[in-house]
Each structure stands twice: as structure tokens, then as C-alpha cells.
N, C-alpha and C positions, 0 to 999 in steps of 0.2 A: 735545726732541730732544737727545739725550746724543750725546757722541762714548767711540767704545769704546778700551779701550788699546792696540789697533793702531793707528787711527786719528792717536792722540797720538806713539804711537811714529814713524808717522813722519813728522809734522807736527815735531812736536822734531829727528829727523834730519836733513829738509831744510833746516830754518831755519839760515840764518847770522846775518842782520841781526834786531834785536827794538826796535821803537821802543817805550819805554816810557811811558806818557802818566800825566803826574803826578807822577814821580819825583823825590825829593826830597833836597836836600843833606846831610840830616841825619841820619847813620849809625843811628841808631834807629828810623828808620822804616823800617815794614814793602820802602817802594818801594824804598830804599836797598839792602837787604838782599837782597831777592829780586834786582835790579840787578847785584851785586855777585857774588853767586854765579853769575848769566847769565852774567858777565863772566868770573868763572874756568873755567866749562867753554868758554872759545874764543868764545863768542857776542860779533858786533860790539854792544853795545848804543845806542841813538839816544835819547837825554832830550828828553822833550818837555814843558815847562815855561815859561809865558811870565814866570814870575821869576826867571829862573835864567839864565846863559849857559853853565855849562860844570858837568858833575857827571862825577864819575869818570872824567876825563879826557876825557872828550866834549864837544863843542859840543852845547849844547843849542838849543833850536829850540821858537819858542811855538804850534805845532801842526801835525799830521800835515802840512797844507798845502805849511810853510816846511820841511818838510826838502828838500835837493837832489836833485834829478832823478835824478842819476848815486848814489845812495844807495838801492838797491833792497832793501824794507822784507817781511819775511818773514810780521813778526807784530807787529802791534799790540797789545803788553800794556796793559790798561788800570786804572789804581791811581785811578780816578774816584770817587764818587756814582752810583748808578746814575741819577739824574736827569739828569745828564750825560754819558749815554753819547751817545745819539741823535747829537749833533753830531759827536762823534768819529769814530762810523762812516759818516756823511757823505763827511767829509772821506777816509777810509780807502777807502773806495768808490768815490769820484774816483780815487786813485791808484792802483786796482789791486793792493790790499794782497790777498794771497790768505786770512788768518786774522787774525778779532780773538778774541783770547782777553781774559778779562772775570774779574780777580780774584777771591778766595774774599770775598762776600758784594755782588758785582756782580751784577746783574740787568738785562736791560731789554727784556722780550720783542716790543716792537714793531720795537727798533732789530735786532736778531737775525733776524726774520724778512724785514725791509727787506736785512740782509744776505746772508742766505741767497739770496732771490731774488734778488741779482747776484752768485751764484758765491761767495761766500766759506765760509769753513769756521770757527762760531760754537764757540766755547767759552764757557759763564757759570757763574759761579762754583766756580770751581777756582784753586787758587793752582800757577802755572805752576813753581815751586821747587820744591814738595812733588811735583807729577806727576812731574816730573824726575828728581828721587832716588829716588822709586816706583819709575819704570822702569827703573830702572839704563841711563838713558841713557849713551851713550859722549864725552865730553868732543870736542867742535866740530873737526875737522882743517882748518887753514888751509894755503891754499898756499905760507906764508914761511920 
């Protein structure tokens, strides 16, 4: 079950907040990168990393769980193992996350379908950066 480039358009639109799961300190990795660019179009980004406390000026947080309440999470990017999604979307699916999007060479068709059946909107394997600039999406407007 694909999602089509409307669909992403305005999945990408609405979002403000993008919890990033896996994301990593170290400017050459792919997580950093795609992070960093989320970051310059407006997007609040949420590192979610239990080795980490703070990436790109964020607090980081060691999983979807432990982020704050008052932090309402648009899209859980996931920079995993596809053996390790399952958990993720768990936890995403407690909170109410309305899309997990699932990086270019992410997979995990049980957790996707566990998700779908409580409402969320599954993306796998697609790198949330590259759709972005595909779309000529419009850079995030904040109200500051």
C-alpha cells in the first residue's frame, strides 16, 4: 500500500513537529543530514536517541514514550533497522502520532499494518528529504 504524491504533499504540509528515531550526532550520517535539512525548512525536529541528550539544538529523548506531552509529534521518522521498527510503532500508537514514515530501505510489513489498523498514515521506504525536494514543498511557516 503506497502513498500517492498528494497524499505526501499534504502529509509534509501539515506537519510541524517530526520526531526523529535514531538520529545521530555525527554530521555524516545519513540521520543528521536528512535532520538538518527538516530543520531548515521550519520543521520543529524531536531526536530521539537513548545515547544522546541533545542534537541540533534539541533535547533529545530515548524514545517516542519520553517525549513531553505538551510536544505534539506529527511524524515519526524512523532512521532504524527494520527489525526494530515494531517497537517504535508501539510506542507511536500510544501517543497518537498520526504518521510513521519509515526511511529509504526501512521495511516492516507487520508493524505498518498494526499501524494502519489504528489510524495512522504508513510510509516505508522512502527517504523523507528526497520526497521533500521532489515536491517542491514550501518551507514550514511558524507563527514567531
Amino acid at each position: 500500500m503506497s502513498v500517492d504524491d498528494a497524499e505526501l504533499r499534504r502529509i509534509l504540509g501539515a506537519a510541524r513537529t517530526i520526531a526523529v528515531v535514531g538520529l545521530s550526532d555525527k554530521p555524516e550520517r545519513d540521520s543528521n543530514e536528512v535532520a538538518r535539512y527538516l530543520q531548515g525548512q521550519g520543521y520543529r525536529i524531536v531526536p530521539v536517541n537513548p545515547m544522546l541528550s541533545n542534537v541540533l539544538g534539541e533535547t533529545a529523548y530515548p524514545s517516542i514514550a519520553a517525549i513531553p506531552k505538551e510536544i505534539a509529534v506529527d511524524i515519526v521518522d524512523l532512521f532504524r533497522r527494520s527489525d526494530q521498527v515494531p517497537p517504535v510503532i508501539d510506542e507511536a500508537i500510544a501517543r497518537g502520532v498520526p504518521v510513521a514514515w519509515m526511511q529509504l530501505g526501512v521495511e516492516n510489513a507487520p508493524a505498518a499494518t498494526k499501524a494502519r489498523a489504528h489510524g495512522m498514515t504508513v510510509i516505508e521506504n522512502l527517504c523523507i528529504m528526497v520526497q521533500h525536494r521532489r515536491l517542491a514543498i514550501p518551507p514550514v511557516r511558524t507563527g514567531h
